[in-house]
C-alpha beads as a LAMMPS data file, in Angstrom:
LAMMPS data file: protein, C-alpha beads

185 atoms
184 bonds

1 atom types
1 bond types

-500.0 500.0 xlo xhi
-500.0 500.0 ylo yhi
-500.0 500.0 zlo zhi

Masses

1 110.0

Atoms # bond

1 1 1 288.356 -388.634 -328.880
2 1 1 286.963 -385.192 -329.597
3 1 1 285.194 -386.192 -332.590
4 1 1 283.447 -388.719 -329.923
5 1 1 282.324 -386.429 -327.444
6 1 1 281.060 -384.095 -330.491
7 1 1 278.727 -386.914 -331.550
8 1 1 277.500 -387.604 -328.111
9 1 1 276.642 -384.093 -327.084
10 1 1 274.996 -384.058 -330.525
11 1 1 273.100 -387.340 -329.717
12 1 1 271.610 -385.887 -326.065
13 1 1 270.628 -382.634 -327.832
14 1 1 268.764 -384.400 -330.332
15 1 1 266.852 -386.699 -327.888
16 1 1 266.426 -383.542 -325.383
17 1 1 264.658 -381.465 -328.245
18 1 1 262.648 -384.525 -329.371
19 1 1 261.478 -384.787 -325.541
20 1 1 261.054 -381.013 -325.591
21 1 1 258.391 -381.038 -328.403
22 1 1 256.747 -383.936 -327.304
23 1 1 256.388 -382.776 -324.020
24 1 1 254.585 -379.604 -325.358
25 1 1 251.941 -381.496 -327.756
26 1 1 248.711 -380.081 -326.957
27 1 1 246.098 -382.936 -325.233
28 1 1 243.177 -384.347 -327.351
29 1 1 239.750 -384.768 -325.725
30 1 1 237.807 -387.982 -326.434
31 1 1 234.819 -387.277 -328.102
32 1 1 232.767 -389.176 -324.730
33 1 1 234.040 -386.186 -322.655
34 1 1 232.420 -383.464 -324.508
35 1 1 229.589 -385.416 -325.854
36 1 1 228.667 -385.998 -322.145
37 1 1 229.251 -382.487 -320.439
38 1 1 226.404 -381.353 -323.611
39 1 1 224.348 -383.669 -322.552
40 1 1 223.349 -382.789 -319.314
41 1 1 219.624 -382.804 -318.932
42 1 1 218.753 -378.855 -317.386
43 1 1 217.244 -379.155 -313.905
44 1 1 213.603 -378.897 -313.009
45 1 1 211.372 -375.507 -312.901
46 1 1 211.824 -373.747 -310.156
47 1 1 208.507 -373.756 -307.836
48 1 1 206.566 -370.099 -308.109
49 1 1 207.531 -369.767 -304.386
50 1 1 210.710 -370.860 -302.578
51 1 1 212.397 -369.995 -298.976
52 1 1 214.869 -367.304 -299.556
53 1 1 217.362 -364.936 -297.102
54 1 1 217.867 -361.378 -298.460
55 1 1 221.600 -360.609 -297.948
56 1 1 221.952 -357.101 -299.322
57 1 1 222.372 -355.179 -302.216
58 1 1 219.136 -353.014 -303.055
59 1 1 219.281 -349.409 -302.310
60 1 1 216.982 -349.061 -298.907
61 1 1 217.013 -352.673 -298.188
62 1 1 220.362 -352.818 -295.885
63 1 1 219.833 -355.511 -293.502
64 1 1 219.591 -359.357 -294.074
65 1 1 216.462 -360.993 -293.811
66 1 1 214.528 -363.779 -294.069
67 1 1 211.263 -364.709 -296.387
68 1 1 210.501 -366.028 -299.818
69 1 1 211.124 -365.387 -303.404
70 1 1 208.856 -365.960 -305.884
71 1 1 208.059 -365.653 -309.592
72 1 1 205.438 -362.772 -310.443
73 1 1 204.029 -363.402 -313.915
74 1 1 201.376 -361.141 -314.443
75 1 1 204.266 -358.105 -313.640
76 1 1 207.184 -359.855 -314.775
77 1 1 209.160 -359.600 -312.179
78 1 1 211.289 -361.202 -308.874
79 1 1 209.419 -360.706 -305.684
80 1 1 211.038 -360.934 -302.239
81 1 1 208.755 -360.946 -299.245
82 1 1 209.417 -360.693 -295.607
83 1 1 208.239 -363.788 -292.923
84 1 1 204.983 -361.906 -292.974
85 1 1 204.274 -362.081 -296.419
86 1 1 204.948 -358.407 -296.858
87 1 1 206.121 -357.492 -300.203
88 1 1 209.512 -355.592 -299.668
89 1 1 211.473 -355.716 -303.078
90 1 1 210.980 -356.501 -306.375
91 1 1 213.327 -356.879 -309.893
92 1 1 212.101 -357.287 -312.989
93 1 1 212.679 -359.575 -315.583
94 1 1 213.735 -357.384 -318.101
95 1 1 216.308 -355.222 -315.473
96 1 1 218.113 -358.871 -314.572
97 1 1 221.687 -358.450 -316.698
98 1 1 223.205 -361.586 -315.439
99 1 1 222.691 -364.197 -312.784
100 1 1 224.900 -367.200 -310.537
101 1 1 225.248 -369.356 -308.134
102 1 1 227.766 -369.237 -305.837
103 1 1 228.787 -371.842 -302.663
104 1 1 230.767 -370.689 -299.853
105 1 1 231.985 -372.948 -297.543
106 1 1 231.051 -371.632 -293.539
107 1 1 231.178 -372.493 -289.761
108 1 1 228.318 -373.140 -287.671
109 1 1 227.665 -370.570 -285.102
110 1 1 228.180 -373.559 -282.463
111 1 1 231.242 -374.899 -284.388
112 1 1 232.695 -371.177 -283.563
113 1 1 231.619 -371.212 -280.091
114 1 1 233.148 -375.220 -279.629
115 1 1 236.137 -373.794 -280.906
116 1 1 236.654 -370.907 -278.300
117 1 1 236.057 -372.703 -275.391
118 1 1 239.393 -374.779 -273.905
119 1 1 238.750 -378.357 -274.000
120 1 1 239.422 -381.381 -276.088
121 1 1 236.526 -380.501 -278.257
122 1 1 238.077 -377.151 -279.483
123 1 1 240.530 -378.224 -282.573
124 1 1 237.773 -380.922 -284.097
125 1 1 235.193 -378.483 -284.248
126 1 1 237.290 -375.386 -285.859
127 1 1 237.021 -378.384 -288.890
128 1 1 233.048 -378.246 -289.171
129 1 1 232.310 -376.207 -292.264
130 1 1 228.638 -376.247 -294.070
131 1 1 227.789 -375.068 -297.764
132 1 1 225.823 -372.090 -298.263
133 1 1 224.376 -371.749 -301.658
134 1 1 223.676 -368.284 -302.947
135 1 1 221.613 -366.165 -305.667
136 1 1 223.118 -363.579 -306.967
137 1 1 221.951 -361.172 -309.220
138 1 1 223.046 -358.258 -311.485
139 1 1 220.579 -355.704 -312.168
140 1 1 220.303 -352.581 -314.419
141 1 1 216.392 -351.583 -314.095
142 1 1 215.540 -348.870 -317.102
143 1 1 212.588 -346.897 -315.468
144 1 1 214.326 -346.370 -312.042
145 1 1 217.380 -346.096 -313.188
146 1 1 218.745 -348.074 -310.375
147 1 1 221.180 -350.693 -311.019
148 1 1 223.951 -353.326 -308.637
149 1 1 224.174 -356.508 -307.235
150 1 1 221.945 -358.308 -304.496
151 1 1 221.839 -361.779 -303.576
152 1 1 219.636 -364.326 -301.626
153 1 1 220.699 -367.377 -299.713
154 1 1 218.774 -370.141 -300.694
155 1 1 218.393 -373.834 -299.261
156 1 1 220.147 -376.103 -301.401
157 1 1 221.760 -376.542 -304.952
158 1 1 219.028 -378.241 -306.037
159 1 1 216.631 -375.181 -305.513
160 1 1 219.404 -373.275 -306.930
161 1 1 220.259 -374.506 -309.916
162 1 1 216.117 -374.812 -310.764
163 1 1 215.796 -371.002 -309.983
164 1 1 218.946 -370.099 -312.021
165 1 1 217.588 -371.925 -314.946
166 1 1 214.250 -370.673 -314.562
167 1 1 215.149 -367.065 -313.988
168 1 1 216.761 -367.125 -316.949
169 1 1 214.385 -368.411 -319.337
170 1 1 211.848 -365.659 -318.048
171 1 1 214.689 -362.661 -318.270
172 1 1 216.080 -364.028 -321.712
173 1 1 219.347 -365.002 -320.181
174 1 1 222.287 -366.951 -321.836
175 1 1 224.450 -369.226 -319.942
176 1 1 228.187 -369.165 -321.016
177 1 1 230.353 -371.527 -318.571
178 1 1 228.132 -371.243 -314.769
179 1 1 227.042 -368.048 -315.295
180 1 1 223.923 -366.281 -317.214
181 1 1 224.051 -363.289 -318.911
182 1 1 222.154 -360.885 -321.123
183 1 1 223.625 -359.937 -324.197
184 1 1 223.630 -356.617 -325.673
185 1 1 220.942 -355.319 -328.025

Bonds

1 1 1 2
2 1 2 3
3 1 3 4
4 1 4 5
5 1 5 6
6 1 6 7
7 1 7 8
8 1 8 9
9 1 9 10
10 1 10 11
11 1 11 12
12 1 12 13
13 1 13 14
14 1 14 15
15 1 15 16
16 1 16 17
17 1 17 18
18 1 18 19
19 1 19 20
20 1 20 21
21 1 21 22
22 1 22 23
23 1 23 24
24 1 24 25
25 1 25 26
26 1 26 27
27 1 27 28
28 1 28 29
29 1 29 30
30 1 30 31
31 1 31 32
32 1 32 33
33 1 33 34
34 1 34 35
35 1 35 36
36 1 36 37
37 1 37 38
38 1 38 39
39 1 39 40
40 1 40 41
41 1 41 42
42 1 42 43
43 1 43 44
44 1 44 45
45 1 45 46
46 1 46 47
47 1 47 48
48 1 48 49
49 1 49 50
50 1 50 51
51 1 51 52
52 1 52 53
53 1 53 54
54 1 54 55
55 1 55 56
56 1 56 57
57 1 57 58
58 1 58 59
59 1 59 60
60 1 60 61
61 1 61 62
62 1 62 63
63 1 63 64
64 1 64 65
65 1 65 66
66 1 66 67
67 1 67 68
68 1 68 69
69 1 69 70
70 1 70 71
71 1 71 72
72 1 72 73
73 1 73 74
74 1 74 75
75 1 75 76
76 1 76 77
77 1 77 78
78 1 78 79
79 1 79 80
80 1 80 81
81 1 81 82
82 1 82 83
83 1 83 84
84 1 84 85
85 1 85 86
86 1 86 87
87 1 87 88
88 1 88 89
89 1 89 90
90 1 90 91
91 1 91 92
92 1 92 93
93 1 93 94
94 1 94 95
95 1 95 96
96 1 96 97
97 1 97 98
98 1 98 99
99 1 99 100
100 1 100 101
101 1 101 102
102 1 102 103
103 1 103 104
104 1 104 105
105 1 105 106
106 1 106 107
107 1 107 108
108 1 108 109
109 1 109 110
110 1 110 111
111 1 111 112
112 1 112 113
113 1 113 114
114 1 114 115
115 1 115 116
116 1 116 117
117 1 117 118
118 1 118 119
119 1 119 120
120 1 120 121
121 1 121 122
122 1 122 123
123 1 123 124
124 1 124 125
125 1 125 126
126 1 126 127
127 1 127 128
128 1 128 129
129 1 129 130
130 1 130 131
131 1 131 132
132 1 132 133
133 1 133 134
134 1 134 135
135 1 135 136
136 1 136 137
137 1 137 138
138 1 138 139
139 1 139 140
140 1 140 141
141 1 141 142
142 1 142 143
143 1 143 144
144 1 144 145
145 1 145 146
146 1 146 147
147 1 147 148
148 1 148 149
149 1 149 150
150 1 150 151
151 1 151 152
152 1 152 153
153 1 153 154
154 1 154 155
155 1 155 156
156 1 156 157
157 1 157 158
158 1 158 159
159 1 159 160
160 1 160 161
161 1 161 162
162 1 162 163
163 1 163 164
164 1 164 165
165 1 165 166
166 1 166 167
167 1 167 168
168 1 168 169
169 1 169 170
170 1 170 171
171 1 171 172
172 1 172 173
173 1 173 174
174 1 174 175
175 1 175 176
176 1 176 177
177 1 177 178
178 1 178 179
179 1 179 180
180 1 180 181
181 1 181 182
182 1 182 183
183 1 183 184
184 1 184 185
C-alpha cells in the first residue's frame, strides 16, 4: 500500500515537471510575421510646408501657438512661423539628437463643458476623446549651446509619420523601434 502511493506521487511529479518545462518553452515566430513588419513601405515626403502648433520647449518661446513648420534647405534647418508668416524659431538639422511621434488621447473643449452641465447628456459625453498627434523633438544645437525638448502638434498621423521620416533623412537620424535617434560620433 505504501509502495503504491510512492509510485503515484512519483507519477504526478513526473507529469507536473514535464508540464512545467513545456509550459516555459520559449514561442517561435513564423517567418511571415517578421518578413512582413520589414516590409513596410516608409511613408511619403513630407511637404516643405505643413500646419503646425508650437507647444513649448525653446528657451524664450513659452506660450503655445499656432503656424507652420517647414523644411529650410538652403540653411539646413526646422523653421516654425507664426499665423503671420513671421519667422519665430528655428533648429537645425545637425542640432536634432532624436525625434517621435507621440498620440495622446483628449476631450473636446465642448465634450468638457457637456459633461459639467446636469442633464442626460453629461455621462455620454465625459466618453468623447479625440487623438492628438505630436512632434517631438530632442535638440543639442553646438554654436548656441542650447539644448531640450520642444514639440509641435500636428494634424494627423499621416503628416506625422511623413515629417518623422523626412526629418530624419535630412538630420542623419536612425530609427530603432518608433523612435529616431542620432548616434554618437
Amino acid at each position: 500500500m505504501v509502495r503504491g502511493l510512492w509510485l503515484v506521487i512519483g507519477v504526478v511529479l513526473v507529469v507536473m515537471t514535464a508540464g512545467a518545462s513545456l509550459a516555459q518553452r520559449p514561442r517561435t515566430m513564423t517567418q511571415d510575421k517578421t518578413e512582413a513588419a520589414t516590409n513596410v513601405p516608409p511613408p511619403p515626403p513630407a511637404p516643405q510646408t505643413f500646419n503646425a502648433k508650437y507647444e513649448g520647449g525653446v528657451f524664450g518661446y513659452n506660450n503655445k501657438m499656432e503656424g507652420t513648420l517647414s523644411f529650410d534647405e538652403a540653411n539646413q534647418r526646422l523653421v516654425f512661423k507664426n499665423d503671420k508668416q513671421k519667422e519665430l524659431l528655428f533648429i537645425p538639422y545637425n542640432a536634432i539628437t532624436g525625434a517621435y511621434g507621440n498620440t495622446h488621447r483628449v476631450q473636446p473643449a465642448a465634450a468638457t463643458l457637456a459633461g459639467h452641465i446636469p442633464s442626460i447628456y453629461a455621462l455620454p459625453s465625459k466618453l468623447i476623446k479625440t487623438k492628438v498627434r505630436y512632434l517631438t523633438l530632442q535638440y543639442n544645437d553646438p554654436d548656441s549651446k542650447v539644448n531640450g525638448v520642444t514639440s509641435f502638434k500636428l494634424e494627423n498621423k499621416d503628416i506625422l509619420d511623413s515629417v518623422l521620416n523626412t526629418l530624419a533623412g535630412k538630420a542623419g537620424l536612425n530609427k530603432r523601434g518608433d523612435v529616431y535617434v542620432k548616434k554618437k560620433e
